[in-house]
C-alpha positions as CSV (number, residue, x, y, z in Angstrom):
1,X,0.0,0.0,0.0
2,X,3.1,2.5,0.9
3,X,4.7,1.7,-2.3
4,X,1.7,2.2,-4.2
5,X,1.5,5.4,-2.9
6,X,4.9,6.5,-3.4
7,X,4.9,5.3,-7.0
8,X,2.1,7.8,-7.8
9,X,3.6,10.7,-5.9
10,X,6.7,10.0,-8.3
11,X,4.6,9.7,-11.4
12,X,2.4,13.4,-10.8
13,X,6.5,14.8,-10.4
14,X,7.6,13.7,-13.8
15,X,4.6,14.8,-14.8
16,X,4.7,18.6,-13.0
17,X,8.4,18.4,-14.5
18,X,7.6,17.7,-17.9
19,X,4.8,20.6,-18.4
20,X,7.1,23.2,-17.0
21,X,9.6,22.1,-19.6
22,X,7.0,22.3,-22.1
23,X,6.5,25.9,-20.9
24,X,9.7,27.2,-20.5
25,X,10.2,25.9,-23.8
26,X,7.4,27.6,-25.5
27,X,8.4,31.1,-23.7
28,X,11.7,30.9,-24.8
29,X,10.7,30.8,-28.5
30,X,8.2,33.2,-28.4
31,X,9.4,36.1,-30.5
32,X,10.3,39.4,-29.1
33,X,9.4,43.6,-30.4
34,X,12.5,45.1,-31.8
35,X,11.7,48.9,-32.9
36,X,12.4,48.9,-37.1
37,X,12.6,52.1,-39.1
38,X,11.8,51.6,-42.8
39,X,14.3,53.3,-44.6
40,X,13.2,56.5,-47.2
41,X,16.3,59.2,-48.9
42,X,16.4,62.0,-46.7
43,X,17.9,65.4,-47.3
44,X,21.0,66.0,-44.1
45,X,23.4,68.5,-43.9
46,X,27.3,67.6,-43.0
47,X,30.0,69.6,-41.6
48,X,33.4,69.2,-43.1
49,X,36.5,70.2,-40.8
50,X,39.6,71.5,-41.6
51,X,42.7,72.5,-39.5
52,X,43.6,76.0,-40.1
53,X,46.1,78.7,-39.3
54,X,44.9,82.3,-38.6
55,X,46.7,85.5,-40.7
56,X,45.5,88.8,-40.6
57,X,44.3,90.8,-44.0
58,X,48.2,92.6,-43.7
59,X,51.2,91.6,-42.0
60,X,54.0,93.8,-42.0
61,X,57.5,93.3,-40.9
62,X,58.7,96.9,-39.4
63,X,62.2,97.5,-40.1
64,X,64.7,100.5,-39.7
65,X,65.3,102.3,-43.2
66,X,68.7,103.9,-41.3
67,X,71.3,102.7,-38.7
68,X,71.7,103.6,-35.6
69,X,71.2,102.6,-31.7
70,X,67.3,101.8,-30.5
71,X,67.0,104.6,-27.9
72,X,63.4,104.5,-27.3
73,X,60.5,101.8,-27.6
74,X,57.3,103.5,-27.5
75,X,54.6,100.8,-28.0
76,X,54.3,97.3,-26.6
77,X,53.7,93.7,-27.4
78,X,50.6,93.5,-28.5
79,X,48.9,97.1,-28.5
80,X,46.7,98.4,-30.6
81,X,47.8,101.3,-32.7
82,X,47.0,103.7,-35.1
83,X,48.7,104.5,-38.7
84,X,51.3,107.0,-37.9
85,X,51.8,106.5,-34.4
86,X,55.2,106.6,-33.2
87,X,56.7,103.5,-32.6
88,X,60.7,103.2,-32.5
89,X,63.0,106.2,-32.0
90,X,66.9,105.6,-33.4
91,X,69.8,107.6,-32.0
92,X,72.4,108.5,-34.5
93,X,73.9,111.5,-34.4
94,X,75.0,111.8,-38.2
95,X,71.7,112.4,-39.2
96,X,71.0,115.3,-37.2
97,X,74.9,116.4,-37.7
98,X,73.8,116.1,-41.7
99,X,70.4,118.3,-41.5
100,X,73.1,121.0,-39.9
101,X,75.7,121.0,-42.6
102,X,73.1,121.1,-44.9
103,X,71.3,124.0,-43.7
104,X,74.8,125.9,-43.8
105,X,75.4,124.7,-46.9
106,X,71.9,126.4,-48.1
107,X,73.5,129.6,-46.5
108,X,76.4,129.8,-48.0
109,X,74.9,129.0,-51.6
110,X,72.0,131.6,-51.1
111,X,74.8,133.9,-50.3
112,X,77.3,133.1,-53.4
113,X,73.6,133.5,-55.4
114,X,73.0,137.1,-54.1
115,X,76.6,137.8,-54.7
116,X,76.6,136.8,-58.6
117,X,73.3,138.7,-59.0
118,X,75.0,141.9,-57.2
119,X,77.6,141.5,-59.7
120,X,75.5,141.3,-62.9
121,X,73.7,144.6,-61.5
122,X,77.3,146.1,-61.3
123,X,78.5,144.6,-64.8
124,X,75.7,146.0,-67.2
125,X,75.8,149.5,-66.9
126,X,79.3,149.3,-67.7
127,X,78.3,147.0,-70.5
128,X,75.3,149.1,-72.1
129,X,78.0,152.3,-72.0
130,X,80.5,149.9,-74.1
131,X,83.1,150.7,-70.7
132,X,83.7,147.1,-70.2
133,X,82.8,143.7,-72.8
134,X,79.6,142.2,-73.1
135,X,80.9,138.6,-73.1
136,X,82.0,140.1,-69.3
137,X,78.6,140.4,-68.9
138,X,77.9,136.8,-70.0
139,X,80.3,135.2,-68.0
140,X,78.6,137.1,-64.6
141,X,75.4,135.9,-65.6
142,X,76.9,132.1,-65.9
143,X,78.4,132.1,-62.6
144,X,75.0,133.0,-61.8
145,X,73.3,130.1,-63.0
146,X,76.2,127.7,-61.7
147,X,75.6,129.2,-58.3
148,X,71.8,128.9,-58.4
149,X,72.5,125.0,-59.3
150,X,74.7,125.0,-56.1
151,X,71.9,126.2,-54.0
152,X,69.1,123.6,-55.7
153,X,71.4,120.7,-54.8
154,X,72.3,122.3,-51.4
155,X,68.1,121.7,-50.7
156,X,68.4,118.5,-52.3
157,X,71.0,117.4,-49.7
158,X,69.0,119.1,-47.0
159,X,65.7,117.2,-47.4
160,X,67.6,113.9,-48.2
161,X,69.5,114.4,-44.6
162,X,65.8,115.5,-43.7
163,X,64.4,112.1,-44.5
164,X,67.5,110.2,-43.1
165,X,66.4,112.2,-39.9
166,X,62.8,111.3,-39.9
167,X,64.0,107.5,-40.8
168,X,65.0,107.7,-36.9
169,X,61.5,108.4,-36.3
170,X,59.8,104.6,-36.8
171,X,56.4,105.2,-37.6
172,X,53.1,102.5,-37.8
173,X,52.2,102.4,-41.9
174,X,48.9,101.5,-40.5
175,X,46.4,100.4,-38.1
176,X,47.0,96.9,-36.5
177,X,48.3,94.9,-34.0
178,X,52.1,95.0,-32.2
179,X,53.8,92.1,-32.5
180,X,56.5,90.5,-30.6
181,X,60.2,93.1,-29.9
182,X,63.1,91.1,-30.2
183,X,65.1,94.3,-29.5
184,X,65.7,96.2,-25.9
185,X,66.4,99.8,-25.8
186,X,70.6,100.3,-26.7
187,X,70.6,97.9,-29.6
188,X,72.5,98.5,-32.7
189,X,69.8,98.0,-35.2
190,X,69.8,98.8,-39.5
191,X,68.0,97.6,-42.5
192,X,70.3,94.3,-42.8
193,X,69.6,93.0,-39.4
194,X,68.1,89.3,-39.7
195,X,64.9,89.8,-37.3
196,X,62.6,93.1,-38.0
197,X,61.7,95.2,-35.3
198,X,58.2,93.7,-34.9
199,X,55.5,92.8,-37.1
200,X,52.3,95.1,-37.5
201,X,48.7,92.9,-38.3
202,X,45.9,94.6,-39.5
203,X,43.3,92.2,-37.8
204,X,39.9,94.1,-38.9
205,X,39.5,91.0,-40.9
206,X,41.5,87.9,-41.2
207,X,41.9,85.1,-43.1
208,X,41.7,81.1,-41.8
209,X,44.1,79.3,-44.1
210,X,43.3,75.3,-44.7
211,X,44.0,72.8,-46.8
212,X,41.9,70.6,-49.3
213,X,43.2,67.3,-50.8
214,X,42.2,66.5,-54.4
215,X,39.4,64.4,-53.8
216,X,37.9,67.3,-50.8
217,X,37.7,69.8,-54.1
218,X,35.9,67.6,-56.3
219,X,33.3,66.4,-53.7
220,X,33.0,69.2,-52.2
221,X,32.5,71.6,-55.3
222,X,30.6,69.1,-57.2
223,X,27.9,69.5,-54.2
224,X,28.0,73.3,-54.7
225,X,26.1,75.4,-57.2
226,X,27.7,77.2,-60.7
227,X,29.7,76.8,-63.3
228,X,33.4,77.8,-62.3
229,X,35.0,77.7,-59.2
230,X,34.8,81.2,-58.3
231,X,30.9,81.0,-58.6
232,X,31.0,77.7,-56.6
233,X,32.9,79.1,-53.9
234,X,30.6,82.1,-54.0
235,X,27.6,79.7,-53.7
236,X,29.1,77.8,-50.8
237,X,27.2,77.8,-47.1
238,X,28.7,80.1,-45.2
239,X,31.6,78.7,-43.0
240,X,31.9,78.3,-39.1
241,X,35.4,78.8,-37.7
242,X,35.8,76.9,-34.2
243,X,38.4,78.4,-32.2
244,X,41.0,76.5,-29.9
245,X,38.8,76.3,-26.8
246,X,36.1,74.3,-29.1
247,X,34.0,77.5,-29.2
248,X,32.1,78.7,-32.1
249,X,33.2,81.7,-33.2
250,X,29.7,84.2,-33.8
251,X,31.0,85.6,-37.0
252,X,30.6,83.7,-40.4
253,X,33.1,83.8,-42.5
254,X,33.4,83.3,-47.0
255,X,35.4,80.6,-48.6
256,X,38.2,81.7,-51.0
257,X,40.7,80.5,-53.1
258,X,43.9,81.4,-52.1
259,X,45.9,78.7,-54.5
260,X,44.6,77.9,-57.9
261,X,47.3,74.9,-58.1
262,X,47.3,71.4,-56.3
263,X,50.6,70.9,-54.8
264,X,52.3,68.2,-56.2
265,X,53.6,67.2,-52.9
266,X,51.0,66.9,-50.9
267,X,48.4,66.8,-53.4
268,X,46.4,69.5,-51.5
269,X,44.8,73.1,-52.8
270,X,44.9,76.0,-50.3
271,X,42.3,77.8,-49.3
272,X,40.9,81.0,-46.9
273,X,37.8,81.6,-44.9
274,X,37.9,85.0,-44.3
275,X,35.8,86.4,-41.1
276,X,35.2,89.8,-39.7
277,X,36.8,90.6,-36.4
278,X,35.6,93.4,-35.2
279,X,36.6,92.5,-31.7
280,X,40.1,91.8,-32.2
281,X,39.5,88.7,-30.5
282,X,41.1,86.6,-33.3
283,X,45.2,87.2,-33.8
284,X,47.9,85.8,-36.2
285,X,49.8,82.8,-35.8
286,X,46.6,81.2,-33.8
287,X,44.7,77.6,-34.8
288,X,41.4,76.9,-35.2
289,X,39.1,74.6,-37.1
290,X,37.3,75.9,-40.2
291,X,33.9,73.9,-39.9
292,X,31.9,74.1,-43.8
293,X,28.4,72.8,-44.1
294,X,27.5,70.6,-46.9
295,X,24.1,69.4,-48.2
296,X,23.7,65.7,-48.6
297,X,20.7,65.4,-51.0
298,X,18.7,61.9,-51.0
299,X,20.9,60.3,-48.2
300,X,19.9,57.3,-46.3
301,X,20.6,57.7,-42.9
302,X,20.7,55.5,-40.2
303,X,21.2,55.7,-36.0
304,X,25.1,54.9,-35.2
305,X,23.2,53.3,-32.2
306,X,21.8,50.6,-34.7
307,X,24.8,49.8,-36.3
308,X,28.2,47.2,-34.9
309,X,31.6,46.3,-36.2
310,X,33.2,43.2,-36.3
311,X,36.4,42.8,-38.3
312,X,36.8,45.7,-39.5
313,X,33.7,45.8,-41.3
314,X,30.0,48.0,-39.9
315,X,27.1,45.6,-40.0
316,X,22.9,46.5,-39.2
317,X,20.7,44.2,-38.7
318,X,17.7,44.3,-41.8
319,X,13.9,43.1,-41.5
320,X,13.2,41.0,-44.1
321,X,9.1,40.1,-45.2
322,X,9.1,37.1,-43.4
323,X,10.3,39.0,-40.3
324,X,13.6,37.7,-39.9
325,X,16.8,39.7,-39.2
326,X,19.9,39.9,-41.3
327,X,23.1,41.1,-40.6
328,X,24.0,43.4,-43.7
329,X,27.3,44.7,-44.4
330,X,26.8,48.3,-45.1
331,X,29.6,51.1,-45.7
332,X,28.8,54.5,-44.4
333,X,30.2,57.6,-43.4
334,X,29.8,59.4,-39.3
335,X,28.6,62.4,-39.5
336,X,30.1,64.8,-37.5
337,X,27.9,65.3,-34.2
338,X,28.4,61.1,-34.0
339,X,24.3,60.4,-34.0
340,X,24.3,58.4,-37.1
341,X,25.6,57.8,-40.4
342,X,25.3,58.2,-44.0
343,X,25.6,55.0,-45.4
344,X,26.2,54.6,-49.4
345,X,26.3,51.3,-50.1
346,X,24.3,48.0,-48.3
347,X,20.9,49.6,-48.2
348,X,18.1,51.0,-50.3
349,X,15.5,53.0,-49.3
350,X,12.5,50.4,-48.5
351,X,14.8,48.5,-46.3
352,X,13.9,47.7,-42.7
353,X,16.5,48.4,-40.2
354,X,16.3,47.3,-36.2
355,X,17.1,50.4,-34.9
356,X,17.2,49.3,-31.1
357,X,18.1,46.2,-28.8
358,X,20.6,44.8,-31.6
359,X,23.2,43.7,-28.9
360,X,20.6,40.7,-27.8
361,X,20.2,39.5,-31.5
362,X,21.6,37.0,-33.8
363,X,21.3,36.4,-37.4
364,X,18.3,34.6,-38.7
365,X,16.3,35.7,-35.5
366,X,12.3,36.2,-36.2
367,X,11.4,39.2,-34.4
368,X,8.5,41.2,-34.1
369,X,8.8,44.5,-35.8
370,X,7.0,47.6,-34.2
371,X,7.6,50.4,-36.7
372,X,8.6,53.7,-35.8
373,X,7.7,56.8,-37.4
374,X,10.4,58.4,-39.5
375,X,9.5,61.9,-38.9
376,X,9.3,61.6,-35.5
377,X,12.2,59.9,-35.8
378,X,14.6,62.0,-37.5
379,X,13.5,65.1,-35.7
380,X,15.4,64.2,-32.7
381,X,18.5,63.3,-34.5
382,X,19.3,65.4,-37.7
């Protein structure tokens, strides 16, 4: 009687055991929602970067025109001046010893002048009362004109030692920006010296020299509008420049060209965005990133979320009518805020793409698809 009853306790536990195999089973192959985006060309815009050195419109290298020791500096690194604004004084004493001599030398031939002319005055009475030779008078009235050409090149000399003089007195050509002095006060400085005084940048505007390689040009005017370059360029977006500390800079600048040739050693064209800068903020010599919108017309975009690489290769996982997956070897390029990419080959629009979850799925999986709405979609990503 005991063994009966422990032979049907052991017979309702295989029994328990086998149904709850039966449902684990049957929950483990139910299929589960994945989110799927069908696929439809989409216009995007891309940002192209470029790594660029800053210029201003003018750079000009301030150097003495005469020799002589730096007795004054009158401006500093990196102040603002105005055109004419004293910047250097020179001491050399020959200049101011030549403006002297010269001035005496003016005297002296303005006095030799008056004294021919008193002797004309003298000669030609005597002349018109046949006393003394007219070729006396002739000769008087040559010595004039021989001194009157000593006293024009005695003013000649003076303004040239007048200029030499002023040369002492270093000037600014023009508005701009002080650069760095190499020089103290004392130095010997002249015209041949290696390094110039300082350099003076007009900064009002300035230009943000990059470089394109061959292939950037083509794509990048073939996206543009026109017929030659210069009217492409013209019809180019407006460029971003991003300074060093990753801020946007608020002015928008114009691409140039500022090389017509593609250097046969790098195989790169250069360029210039050129940006107002009213503020000064931007200076020579700085970096910064010249950022340069392009349309993408009748791209197909998909999240980078949605996408996974495995040897060296970007896979996404497709939908197929039967409502399997499929890993699909796709290439794309990031855009450049990393949210997704624009993939060119792998996909057509139609295709639909699991756009969530993927990490939990495997190739040849049935899923069930819950479609998401594109527009919806796209709107909190492009």
């Amino acid at each position: 009687m005991r063994s009966d009853l422990i032979m049907i306790c052991f017979m309702m536990m295989v029994l328990f055991s086998c149904k709850q195999n039966k449902a684990g089973s049957q929950r483990g192959n139910m299929a589960k929602d994945y989110a799927v985006l069908t696929l439809a060309p989409r216009s995007v815009t891309v940002h192209n970067d470029f790594p660029a050195t800053i210029e201003g419109q003018r750079v000009i290298e301030i150097r003495p025109m005469v020799s002589g020791y730096l007795e004054e500096i009158l401006v500093n690194e990196g102040d603002h001046i105005k055109k004419g604004q004293l910047l250097f004084k020179i001491n050399n004493p020959q200049y101011a010893e030549d403006v002297i001599t010269a001035k005496a030398r003016i005297n002296s031939a303005v006095a030799d002048v008056n004294s021919a002319r008193i002797e004309i005055e003298k000669i030609r009475p005597l002349v018109e009362k046949e006393i003394v030779s007219k070729y006396r008078l002739q000769s008087a009235e040559l010595t004039l004109q021989s001194k009157e050409a000593a006293l024009e090149e005695a003013r000649a000399a003076l303004k040239n030692a007048e200029t030499n003089l002023n040369y002492t007195f270093i000037r600014s050509p023009q508005d701009g920006i002080i650069g760095t002095i190499p020089y103290k006060n004392g130095a010997l400085v002249g015209s041949n010296n290696p390094e110039a005084l300082t350099t003076l940048s007009d900064i009002s505007e300035v230009f943000a020299y990059f470089s394109w390689n061959e292939k950037q040009v083509l794509d990048i005017l073939f996206d543009s509008t026109g017929v030659t370059v210069e009217e492409k360029l013209k019809n180019m977006p407006p460029a971003t420049l991003i300074l060093a500390n990753s801020t946007e800079y608020k002015e928008k600048g114009r691409v140039e060209m500022a090389s017509g040739l593609i250097s046969t050693g790098t195989g790169s064209a250069t360029f210039k965005a050129v940006f107002k800068n009213p503020s000064g903020i931007l200076r020579s010599g700085s970096s910064a990133t010249v950022r340069i919108p392009s349309v993408k017309n009748n791209s197909l975009i998909v999240p980078q979320s949605a996408t996974y690489e495995l040897q060296d290769k970007r896979f996404i996982f497709t939908v197929g009518n039967d409502n399997k997956v499929k890993a699909v070897s796709i290439i794309s390029k990031p855009s450049d805020d990393g949210h997704y990419f624009l993939v060119s080959d792998g996909l057509k629009p139609g295709d639909r793409v699991v756009i969530d979850g993927i990490s939990s799925l495997k190739d040849g999986e049935t899923i069930v698809p819950k479609e998401t709405d594109p527009e919806s979609f796209y709107k909190n990503i492009i």
